[in-house]
C-alpha positions as CSV (number, residue, x, y, z in Angstrom):
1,X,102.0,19.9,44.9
2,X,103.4,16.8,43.3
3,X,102.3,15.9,39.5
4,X,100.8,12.5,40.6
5,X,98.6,14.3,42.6
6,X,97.2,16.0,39.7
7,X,97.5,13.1,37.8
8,X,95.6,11.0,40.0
9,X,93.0,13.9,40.8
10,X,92.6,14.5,36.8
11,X,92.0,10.4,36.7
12,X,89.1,10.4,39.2
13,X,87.5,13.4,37.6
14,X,87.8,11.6,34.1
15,X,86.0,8.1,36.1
16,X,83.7,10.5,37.5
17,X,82.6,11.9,34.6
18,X,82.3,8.4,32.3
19,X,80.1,7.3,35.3
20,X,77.8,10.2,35.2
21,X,77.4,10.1,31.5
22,X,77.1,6.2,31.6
23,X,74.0,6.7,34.0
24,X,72.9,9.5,31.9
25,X,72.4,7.9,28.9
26,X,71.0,4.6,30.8
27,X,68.2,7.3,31.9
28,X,67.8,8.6,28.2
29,X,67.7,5.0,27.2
30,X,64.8,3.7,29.8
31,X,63.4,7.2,29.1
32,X,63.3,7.1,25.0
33,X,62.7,3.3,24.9
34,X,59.4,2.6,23.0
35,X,59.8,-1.3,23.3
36,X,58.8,-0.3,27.3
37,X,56.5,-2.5,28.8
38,X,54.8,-2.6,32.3
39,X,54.7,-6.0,33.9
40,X,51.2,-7.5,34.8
41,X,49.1,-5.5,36.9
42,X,47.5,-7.7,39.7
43,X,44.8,-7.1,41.3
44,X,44.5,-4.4,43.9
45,X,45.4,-5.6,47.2
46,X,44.0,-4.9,50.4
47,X,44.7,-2.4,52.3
48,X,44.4,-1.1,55.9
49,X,43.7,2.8,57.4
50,X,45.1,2.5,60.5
51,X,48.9,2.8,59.5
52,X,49.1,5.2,56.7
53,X,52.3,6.9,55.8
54,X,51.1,10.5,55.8
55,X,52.1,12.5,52.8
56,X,52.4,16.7,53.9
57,X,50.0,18.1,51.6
58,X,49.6,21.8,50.5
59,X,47.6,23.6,53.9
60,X,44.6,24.5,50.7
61,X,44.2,20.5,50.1
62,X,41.5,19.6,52.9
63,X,41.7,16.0,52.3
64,X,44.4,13.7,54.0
65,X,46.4,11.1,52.7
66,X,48.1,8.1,53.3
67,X,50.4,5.2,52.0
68,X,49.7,2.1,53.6
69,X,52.9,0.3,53.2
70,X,51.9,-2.9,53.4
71,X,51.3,-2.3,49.5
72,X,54.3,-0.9,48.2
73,X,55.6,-2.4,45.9
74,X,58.2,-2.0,43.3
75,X,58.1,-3.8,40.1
76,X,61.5,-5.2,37.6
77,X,61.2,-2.3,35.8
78,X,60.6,0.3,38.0
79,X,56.9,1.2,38.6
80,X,56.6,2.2,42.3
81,X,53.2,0.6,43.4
82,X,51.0,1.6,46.2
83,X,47.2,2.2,47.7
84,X,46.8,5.3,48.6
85,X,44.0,6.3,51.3
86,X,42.0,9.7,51.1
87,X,40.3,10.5,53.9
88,X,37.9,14.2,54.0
89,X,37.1,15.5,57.4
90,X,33.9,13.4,58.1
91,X,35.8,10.6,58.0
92,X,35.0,9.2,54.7
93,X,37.8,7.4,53.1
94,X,38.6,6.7,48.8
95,X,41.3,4.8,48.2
96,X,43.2,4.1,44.5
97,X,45.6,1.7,43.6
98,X,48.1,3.4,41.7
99,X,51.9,3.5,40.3
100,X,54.7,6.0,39.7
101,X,57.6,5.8,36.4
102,X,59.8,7.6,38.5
103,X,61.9,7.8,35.3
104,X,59.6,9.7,33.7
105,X,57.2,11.2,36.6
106,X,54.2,9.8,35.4
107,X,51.1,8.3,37.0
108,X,48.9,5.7,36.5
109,X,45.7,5.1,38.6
110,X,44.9,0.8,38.3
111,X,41.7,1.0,40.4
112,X,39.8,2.7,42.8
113,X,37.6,2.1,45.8
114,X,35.1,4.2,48.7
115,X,36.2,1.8,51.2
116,X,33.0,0.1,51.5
117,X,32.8,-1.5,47.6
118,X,35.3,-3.2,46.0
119,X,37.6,-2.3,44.0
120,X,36.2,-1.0,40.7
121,X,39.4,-1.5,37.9
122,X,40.3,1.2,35.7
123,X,40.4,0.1,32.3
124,X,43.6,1.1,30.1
125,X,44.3,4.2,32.5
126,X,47.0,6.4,30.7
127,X,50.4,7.3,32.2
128,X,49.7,11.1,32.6
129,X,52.6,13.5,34.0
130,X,52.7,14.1,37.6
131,X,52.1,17.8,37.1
132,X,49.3,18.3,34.6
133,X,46.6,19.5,35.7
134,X,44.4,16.4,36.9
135,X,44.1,15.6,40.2
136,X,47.1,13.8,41.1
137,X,49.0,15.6,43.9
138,X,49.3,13.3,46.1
139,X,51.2,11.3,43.6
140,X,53.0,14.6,43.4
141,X,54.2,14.2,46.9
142,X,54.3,10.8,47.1
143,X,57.5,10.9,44.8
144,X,58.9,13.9,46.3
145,X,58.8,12.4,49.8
146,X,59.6,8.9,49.7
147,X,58.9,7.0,45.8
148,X,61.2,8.7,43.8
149,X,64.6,10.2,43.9
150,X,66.5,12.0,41.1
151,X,64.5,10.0,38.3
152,X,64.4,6.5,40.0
153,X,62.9,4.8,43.0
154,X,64.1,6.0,45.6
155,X,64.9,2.5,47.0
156,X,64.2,-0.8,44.6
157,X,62.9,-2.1,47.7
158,X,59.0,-1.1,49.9
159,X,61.5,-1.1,52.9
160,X,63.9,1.2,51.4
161,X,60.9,3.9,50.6
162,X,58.8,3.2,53.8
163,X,62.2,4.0,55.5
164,X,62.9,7.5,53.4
165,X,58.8,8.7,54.3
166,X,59.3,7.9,58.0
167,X,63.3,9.9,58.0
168,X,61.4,13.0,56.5
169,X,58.5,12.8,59.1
């Protein structure tokens, strides 16, 4: 093989790797950065039970749940925002308004609803990991499915993420 092969080969490695570290430490940095703040939180929207983005729950979860998409949102910095509809097998629907920090898989529940009230705000809700021990699967799956990929939203854009939930389905 020629040596500007190798030379050019070694040169794309070397790019490749500044551009992997350069994302890296953008991560650490959005990670590690205490001066994070979340923009407003509005007030939870609407939302509608008769096109719900199923998420594929574990078989030993009897409830059922669904995105309705018309409430995704995605905020500057990050926060994937959705309503996300519960129903148990007599028909009876919860719903919560809630975000993911893909970035750091955390959680946070705004407000919550039966369907029948309105919504009912949750006060200075914590960010809590997506895999303590609280019940918070379906944010669990929500990420893995369609919000999130590899630490970020999956799509800075509803569109993007309604898209990657309806490719997997």
């Amino acid at each position: 093989m020629p040596t500007h092969f190798f030379l050019h080969w070694r040169a794309s490695l070397v790019t490749l790797l500044v551009l992997a570290l350069a994302g890296t430490a953008h991560a650490l940095d959005t990670l590690d950065n205490a001066d994070w703040k979340e923009s407003a939180v509005p007030d939870a929207p609407g939302f509608r039970t008769d096109q719900l983005l199923t998420l594929d729950m574990p078989t030993h979860i009897s409830l059922r749940f669904g995105i309705d998409p018309n409430t995704l949102t995605i905020t500057p910095e990050g926060v994937v925002r959705y309503v996300v509809v519960a129903t148990n097998s007599s028909g009876g629907v919860t719903a919560m308004f809630e975000g993911i920090r893909c970035t750091t898989g955390e959680v946070r529940v705004y407000a919550r609803t039966n369907g029948t009230q309105a919504w009912k705000m949750v006060k200075d809700a914590p960010w809590r990991s997506l895999y303590d021990t609280n019940p918070s699967r379906h944010a669990v799956m929500f990420a893995r499915q369609g919000a999130c990929d590899n630490g970020a939203p999956t799509s800075y854009s509803a569109d993007g993420i309604i898209r990657a939930m309806k490719k997997r389905g």
